[in-house]
C-alpha positions as CSV (number, residue, x, y, z in Angstrom):
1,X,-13.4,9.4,-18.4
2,X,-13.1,7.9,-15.3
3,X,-15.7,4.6,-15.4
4,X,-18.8,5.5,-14.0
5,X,-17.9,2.2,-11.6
6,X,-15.6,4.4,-10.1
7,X,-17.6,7.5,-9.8
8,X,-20.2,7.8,-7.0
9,X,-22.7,10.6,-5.9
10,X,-22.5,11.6,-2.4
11,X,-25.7,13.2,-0.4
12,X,-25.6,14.4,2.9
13,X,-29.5,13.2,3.2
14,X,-32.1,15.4,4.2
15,X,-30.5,17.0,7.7
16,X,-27.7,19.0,6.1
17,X,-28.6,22.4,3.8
18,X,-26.2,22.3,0.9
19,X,-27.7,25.8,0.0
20,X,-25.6,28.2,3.0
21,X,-22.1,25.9,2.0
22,X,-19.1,28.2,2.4
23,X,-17.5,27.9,-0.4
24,X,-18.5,26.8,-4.3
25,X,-15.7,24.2,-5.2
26,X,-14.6,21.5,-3.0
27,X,-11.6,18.6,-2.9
28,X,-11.8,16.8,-0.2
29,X,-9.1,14.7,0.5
30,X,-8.8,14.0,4.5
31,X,-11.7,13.9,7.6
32,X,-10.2,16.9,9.1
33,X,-11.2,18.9,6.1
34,X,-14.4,17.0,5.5
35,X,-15.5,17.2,8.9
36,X,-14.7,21.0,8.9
37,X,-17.0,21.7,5.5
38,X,-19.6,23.7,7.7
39,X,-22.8,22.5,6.3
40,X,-26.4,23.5,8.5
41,X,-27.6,20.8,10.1
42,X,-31.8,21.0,10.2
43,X,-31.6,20.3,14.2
44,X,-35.9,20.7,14.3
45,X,-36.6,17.6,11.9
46,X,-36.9,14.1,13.9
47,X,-33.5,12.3,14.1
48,X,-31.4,15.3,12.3
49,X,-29.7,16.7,15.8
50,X,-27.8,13.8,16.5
51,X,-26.8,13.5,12.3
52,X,-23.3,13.4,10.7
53,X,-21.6,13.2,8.1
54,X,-21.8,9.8,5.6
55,X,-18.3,7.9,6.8
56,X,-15.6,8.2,3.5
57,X,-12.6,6.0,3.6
58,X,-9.7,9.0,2.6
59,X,-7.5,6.5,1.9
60,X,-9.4,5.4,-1.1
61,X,-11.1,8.6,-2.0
62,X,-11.2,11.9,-2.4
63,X,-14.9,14.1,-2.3
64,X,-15.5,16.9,-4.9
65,X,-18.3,18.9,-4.7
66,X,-19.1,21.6,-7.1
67,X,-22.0,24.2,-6.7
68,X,-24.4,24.7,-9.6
69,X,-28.1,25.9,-9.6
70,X,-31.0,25.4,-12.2
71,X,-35.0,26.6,-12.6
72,X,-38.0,25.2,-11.8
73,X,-37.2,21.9,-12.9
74,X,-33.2,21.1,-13.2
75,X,-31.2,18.1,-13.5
76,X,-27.5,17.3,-13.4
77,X,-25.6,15.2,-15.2
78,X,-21.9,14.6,-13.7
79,X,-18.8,12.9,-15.1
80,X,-15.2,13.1,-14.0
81,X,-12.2,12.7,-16.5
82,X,-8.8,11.4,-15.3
83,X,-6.3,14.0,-17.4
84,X,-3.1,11.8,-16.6
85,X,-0.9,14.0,-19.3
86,X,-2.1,17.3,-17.4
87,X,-1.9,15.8,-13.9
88,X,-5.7,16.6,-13.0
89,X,-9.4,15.5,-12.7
90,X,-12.0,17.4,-15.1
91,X,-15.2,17.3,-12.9
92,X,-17.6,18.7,-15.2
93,X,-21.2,19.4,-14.6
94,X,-24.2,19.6,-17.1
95,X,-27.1,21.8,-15.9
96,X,-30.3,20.6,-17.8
97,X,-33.3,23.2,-17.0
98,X,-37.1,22.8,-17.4
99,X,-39.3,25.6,-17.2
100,X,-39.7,29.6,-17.0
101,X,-40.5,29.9,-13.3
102,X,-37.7,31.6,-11.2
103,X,-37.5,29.4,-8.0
104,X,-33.9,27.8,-8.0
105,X,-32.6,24.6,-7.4
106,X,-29.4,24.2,-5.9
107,X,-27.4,21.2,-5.6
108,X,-22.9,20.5,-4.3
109,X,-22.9,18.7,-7.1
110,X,-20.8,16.0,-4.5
111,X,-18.9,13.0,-5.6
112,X,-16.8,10.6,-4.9
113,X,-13.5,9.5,-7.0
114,X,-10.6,7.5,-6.3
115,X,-8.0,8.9,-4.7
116,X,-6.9,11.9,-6.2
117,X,-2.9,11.4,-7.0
118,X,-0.6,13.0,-5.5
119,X,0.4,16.3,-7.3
120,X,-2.7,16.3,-9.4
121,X,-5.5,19.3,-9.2
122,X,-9.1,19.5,-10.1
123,X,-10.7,21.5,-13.0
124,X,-14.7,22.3,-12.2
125,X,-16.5,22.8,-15.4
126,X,-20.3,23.9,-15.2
127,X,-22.2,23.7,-18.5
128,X,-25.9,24.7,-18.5
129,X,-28.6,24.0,-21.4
């Protein structure tokens, strides 16, 4: 595992909708990519239109983000593993649900690691309980 030190959750805070992101997996390993990610920005709430993205140092991190939804009450436990002998990162995410009611609860699931190395790949694992 990588220390939890080293592992830090990212939001995008209240002015970007994580709900309409493109895609479901994410490594992010450059501003060009990050600042092409395509999230909504709520323009009608006070001081969203003139938001942006948190600033990430690229040259010390890399940003994963991982969609994964839960029920009426949902939390998400995250953890990366360094796999040095397989050359990747295990990003895995524990859904934990509470509740029978069917409104969702979506969430990117972002994070930021060190660096991914060069020549190593990420594995997204979702587990739900």
């Amino acid at each position: 595992w990588l220390p939890s030190t080293r592992v830090h959750f990212q939001s995008f805070g209240d002015c970007f909708d994580e709900y309409f992101a493109p895609l479901s997996e994410y490594v992010i390993s450059d501003t060009t990519a990050y600042n092409s990610i395509g999230l909504i920005r709520y323009d009608n709430i006070a001081g969203c239109p003139t938001a942006t993205y948190p600033s990430i140092d690229f040259s010390q991190y890399t940003l994963l983000g991982k969609k994964a939804s839960g029920g009426c009450r949902v939390g998400f436990k995250r953890e990366v593993i360094s796999d040095d002998s397989n050359s990747q990162y295990i990003y895995k995410i524990t859904v934990c649900e509470y509740g029978l009611c069917k409104s969702a609860r979506i969430s990117m699931n972002w994070v930021l690691v060190p660096k991914l190395p060069q020549g190593y790949t990420v594995k997204f694992e979702v587990e739900e309980y």
